[in-house]
Structures are given as C-alpha cells and as structure tokens.
C-alpha positions as CSV (number, residue, x, y, z in Angstrom):
1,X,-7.2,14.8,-9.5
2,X,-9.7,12.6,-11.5
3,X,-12.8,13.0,-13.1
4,X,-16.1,11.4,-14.1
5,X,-15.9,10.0,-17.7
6,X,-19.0,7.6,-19.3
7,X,-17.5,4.0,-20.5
8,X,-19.0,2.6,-23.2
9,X,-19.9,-1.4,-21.9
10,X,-21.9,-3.9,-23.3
11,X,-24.0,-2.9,-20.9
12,X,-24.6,0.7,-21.8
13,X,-23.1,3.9,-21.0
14,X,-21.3,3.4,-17.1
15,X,-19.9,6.6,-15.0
16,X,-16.2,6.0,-14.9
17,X,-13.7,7.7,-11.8
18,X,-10.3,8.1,-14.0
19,X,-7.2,9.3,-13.3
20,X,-3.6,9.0,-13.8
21,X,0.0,10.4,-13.4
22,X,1.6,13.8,-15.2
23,X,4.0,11.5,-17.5
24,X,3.5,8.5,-18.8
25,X,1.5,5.2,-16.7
26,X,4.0,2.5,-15.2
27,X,0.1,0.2,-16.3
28,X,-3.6,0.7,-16.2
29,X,-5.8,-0.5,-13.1
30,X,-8.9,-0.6,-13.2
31,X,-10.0,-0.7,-9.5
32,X,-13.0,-2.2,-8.5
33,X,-15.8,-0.7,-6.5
34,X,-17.0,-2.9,-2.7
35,X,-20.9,-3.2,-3.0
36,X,-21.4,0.3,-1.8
37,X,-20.4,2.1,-5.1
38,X,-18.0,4.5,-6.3
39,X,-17.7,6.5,-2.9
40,X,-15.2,8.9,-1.9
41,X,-13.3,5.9,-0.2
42,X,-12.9,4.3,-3.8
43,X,-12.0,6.9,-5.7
44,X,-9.3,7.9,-2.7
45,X,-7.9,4.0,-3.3
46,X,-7.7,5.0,-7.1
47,X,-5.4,7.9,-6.3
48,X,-3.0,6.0,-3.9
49,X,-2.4,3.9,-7.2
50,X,-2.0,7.2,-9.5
51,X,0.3,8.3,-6.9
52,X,2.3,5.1,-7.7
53,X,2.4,6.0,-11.6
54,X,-0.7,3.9,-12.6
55,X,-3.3,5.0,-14.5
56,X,-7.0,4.3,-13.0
57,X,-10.3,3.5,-13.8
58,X,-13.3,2.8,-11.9
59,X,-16.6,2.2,-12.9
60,X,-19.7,2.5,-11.0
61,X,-20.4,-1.2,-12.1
62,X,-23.8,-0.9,-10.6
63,X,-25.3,1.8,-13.1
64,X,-27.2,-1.0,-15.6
65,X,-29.2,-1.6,-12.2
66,X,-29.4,1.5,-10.6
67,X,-27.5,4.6,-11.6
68,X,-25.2,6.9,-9.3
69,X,-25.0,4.7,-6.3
70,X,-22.6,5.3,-3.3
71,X,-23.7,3.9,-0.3
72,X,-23.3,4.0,3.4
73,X,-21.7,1.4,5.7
74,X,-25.0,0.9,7.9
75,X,-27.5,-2.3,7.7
76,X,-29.2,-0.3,4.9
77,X,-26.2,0.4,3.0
78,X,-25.1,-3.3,3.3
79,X,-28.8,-4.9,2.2
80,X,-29.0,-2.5,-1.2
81,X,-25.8,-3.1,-2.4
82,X,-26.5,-6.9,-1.9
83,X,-29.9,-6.3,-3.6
84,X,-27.7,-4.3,-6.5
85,X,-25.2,-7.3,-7.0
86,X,-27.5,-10.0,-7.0
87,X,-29.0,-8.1,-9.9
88,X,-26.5,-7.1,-11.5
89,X,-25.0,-10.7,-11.8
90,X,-21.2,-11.5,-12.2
91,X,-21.1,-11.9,-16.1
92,X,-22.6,-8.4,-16.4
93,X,-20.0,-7.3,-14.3
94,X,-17.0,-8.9,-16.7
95,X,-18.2,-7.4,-19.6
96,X,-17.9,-4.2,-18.0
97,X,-14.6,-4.9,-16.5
98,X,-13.0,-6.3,-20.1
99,X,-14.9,-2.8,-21.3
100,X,-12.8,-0.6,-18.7
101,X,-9.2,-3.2,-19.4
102,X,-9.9,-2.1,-23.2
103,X,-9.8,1.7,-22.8
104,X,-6.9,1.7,-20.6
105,X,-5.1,-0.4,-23.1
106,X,-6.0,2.6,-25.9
107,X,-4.8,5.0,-23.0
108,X,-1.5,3.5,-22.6
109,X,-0.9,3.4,-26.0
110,X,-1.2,6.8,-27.0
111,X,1.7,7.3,-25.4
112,X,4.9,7.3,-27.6
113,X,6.5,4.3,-25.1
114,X,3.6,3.1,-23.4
115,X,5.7,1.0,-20.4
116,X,2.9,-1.3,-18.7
117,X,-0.2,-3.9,-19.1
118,X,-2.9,-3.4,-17.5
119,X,-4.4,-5.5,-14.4
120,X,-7.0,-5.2,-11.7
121,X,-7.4,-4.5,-8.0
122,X,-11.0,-5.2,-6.3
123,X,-12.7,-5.4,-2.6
124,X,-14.9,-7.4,-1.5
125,X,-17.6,-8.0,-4.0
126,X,-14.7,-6.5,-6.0
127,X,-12.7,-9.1,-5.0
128,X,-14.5,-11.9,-6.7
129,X,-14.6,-9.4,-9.9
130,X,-10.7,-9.2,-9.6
131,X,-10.4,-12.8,-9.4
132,X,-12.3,-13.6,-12.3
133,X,-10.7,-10.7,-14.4
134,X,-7.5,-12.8,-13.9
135,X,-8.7,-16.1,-15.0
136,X,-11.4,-15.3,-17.5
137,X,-9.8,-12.4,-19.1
138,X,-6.0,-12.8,-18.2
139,X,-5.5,-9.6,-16.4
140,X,-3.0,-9.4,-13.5
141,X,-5.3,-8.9,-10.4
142,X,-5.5,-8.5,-6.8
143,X,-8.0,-9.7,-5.1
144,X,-9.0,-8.3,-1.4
145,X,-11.2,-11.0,0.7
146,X,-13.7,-11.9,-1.7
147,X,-16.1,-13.8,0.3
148,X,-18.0,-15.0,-3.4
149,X,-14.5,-16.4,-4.9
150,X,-15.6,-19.9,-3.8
151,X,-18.3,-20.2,-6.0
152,X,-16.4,-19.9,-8.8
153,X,-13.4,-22.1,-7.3
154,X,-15.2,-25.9,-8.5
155,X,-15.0,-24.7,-12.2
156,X,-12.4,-26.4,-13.9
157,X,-12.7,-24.1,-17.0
158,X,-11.5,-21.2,-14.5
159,X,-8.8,-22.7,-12.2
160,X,-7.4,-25.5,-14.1
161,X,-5.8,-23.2,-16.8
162,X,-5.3,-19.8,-15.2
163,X,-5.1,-17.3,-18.2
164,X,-3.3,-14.7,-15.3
165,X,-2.0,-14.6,-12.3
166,X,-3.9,-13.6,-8.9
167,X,-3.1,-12.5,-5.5
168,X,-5.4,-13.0,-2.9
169,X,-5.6,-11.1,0.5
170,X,-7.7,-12.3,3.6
171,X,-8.0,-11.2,7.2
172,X,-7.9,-14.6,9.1
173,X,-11.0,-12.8,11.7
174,X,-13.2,-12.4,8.6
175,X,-16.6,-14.5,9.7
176,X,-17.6,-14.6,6.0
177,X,-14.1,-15.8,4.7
178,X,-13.6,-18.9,6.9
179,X,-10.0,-21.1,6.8
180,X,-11.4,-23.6,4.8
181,X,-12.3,-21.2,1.8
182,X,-9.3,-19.9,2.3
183,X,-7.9,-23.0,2.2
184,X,-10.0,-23.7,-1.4
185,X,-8.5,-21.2,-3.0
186,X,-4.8,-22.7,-2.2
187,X,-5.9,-26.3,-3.3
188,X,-7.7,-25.0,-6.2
189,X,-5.3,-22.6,-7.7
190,X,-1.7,-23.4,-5.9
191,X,0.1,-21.2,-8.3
192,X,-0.7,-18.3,-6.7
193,X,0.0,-16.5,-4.0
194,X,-2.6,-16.3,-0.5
195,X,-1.7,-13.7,2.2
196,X,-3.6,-13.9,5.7
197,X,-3.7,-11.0,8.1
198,X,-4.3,-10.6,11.5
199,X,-7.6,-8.6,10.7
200,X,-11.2,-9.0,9.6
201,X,-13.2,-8.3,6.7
202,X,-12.7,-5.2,4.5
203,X,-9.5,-4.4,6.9
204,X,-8.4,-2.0,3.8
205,X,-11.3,0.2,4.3
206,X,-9.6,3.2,6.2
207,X,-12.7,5.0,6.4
208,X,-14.4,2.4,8.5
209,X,-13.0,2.3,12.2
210,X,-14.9,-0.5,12.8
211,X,-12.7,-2.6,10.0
212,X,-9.7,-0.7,9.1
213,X,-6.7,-2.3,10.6
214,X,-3.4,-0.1,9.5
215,X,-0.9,-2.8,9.7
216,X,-2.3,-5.1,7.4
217,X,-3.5,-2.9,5.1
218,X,-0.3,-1.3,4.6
219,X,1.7,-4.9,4.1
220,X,-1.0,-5.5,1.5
221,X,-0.2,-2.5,-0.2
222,X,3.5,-3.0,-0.1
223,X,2.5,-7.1,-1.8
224,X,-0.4,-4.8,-4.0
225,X,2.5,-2.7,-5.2
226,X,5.1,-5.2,-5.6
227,X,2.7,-7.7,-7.6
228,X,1.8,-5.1,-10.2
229,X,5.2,-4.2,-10.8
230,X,6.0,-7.5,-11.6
231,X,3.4,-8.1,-13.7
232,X,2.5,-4.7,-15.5
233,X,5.7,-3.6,-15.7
C-alpha cells in the first residue's frame, strides 16, 4: 500500500502518492494525474504498476494552484480542473515532474543493485506532461490521448531531436483527438510508436462507465508494460 509523502519542487512543497514493490524496483514511474487530481482512480493506476515491480510516484501537480484537489467526473469537475491547468501552466508542471524523476532516481539507488531508469506514464492532461517529459527531460514515457500534445508538436526544439522515446495511445472515437492530430504526431515524431483503439477518450479510466472500454485498455497495458521494460530495464 502507498502513502502521502511532500516532494520538494521548484514549485514548493507538492503531496506525493508513493509506492513500490517488497524487493528491489524493475524502474521508477512517476505517473501522472488526468485534470481531476490524485483520486482514488490514480493512485489505483500507480498500484497496477507496483504490482509490476515499479516503483511509483504521483504528485498532486495541481497543489501550487490549489491544494488537495480530486475531482469528480461531472461538468463541474471537468471546468475546475481546466480552470486548475490553465493556471498551473505546462512549464510549472515539468519542473515538478523532473522534481518527482529526481527522487525516484535517489530511490532506486539506495538499493545495493538498483536494476531500472526511470520513465513516465500520464492521462490526458497527463498525457501532454508525459510527452514532454520524454522530449524535454529524456525520460521513457507513455503518453495516454493527450488532446494538448499538438501544441507542442510545431517546436522544432522538441521533436526534431527527441532526447527519449514516447509511446502514444489514442482511441480513434475521441472527438477531442481527431485523425489528423493523430496523424501530426506521426509526421512530427515518426520514431516512435502511435497505437489507435477502437474507443474514445480516457478509455483507461475503469472507474468511468461512460469511457472505460476493457479491451483497449488492457492491450495498452500489455504495449504500457512491454515499453517500460524495454526502456527501464
């Protein structure tokens, strides 16, 4: 079982989900949080990975804004933690990220034989914060339909010199993740792999009937798993 921890950031003090494995880490993830917070669905997705042998941190990323936020999946929900990101802003959010990376690399080597890197895994507004975790601070990431990647995709600074690689899922019924974003990120980045599933938007989210679709979220899992073993291992 985890616990809460405080992360020293940059950006002050963050509250930090962590937890890992009995015996030494295969790596370190730091897995990061949709817009609605560190919620019991995220910190459930943290322990699938420490049932794989990973070590896990996730930080409530939203804490310099607003502290202590997990939100619902109603309109409400959906307009704060927009209100939260936009305020937040993305470069806030990869100091924060390179602060959690950091601790996990202390972690792993207190160990005697410390075995794995450490990479990233994010949803959704996480996504986009997994993607740029790969190219801005070379950590191996996944990246689950992050409808903001685009914006990012026309720097040439980011994609023409990759400092990690990046796997990116999408659900090809996802209104806000249209073909030809999708499309961008192959053009712009064609070293790396893009998976499309018969699903929409935040099709991972098991909690959420409305978006969950099982089959697609376990093939991304199996791809989740077999990408981090590659690369952390």
């Amino acid at each position: 079982m985890g616990q809460w921890i405080q992360l020293d950031t940059p950006r002050g003090q963050v509250a930090t989900w962590q937890a890992g494995p009995p015996t030494a880490p295969r790596g370190g993830l730091v897995v990061i949080q949709e817009i609605f917070g560190v919620n019991p669905h995220m910190r459930a997705v943290a322990e699938d990975f420490v049932s794989e042998g990973y070590a896990v941190l996730v930080p409530s990323f939203f804490d310099p804004v607003e502290r202590g936020v997990e939100l619902g999946y109603d309109e409400a929900g959906y307009a704060h933690g927009r209100k939260l990101a936009g305020e937040l802003g993305f470069d806030a959010a990869v100091q924060i990220l390179d602060a959690a990376a950091r601790r996990l690399r202390r972690y792993l080597a207190a160990f005697n034989e410390p075995r794995g890197g450490v990479g990233t895994v994010g949803y959704c507004w996480g996504g986009t914060l997994a993607m740029l975790g790969a190219l801005k601070l070379g950590l191996p990431s996944v990246s689950y339909y992050g409808a903001r990647n685009t914006a990012f995709l026309d720097d040439p600074a980011l994609v023409d010199a990759p400092r990690a690689p990046v796997m990116f899922h999408f659900g090809e019924q996802d209104p806000s993740i249209p073909p030809e974003a999708v499309e961008q990120h192959r053009l712009k980045l064609p070293t790396m792999q893009v998976h499309i599933y018969p699903a929409g938007h935040a099709f991972n989210r098991d909690v959420d009937p409305k978006a969950y679709d099982k089959p697609s979220a376990r093939l991304a899992r199996e791809r989740t798993l077999a990408f981090f073993a590659e690369h952390l291992e």
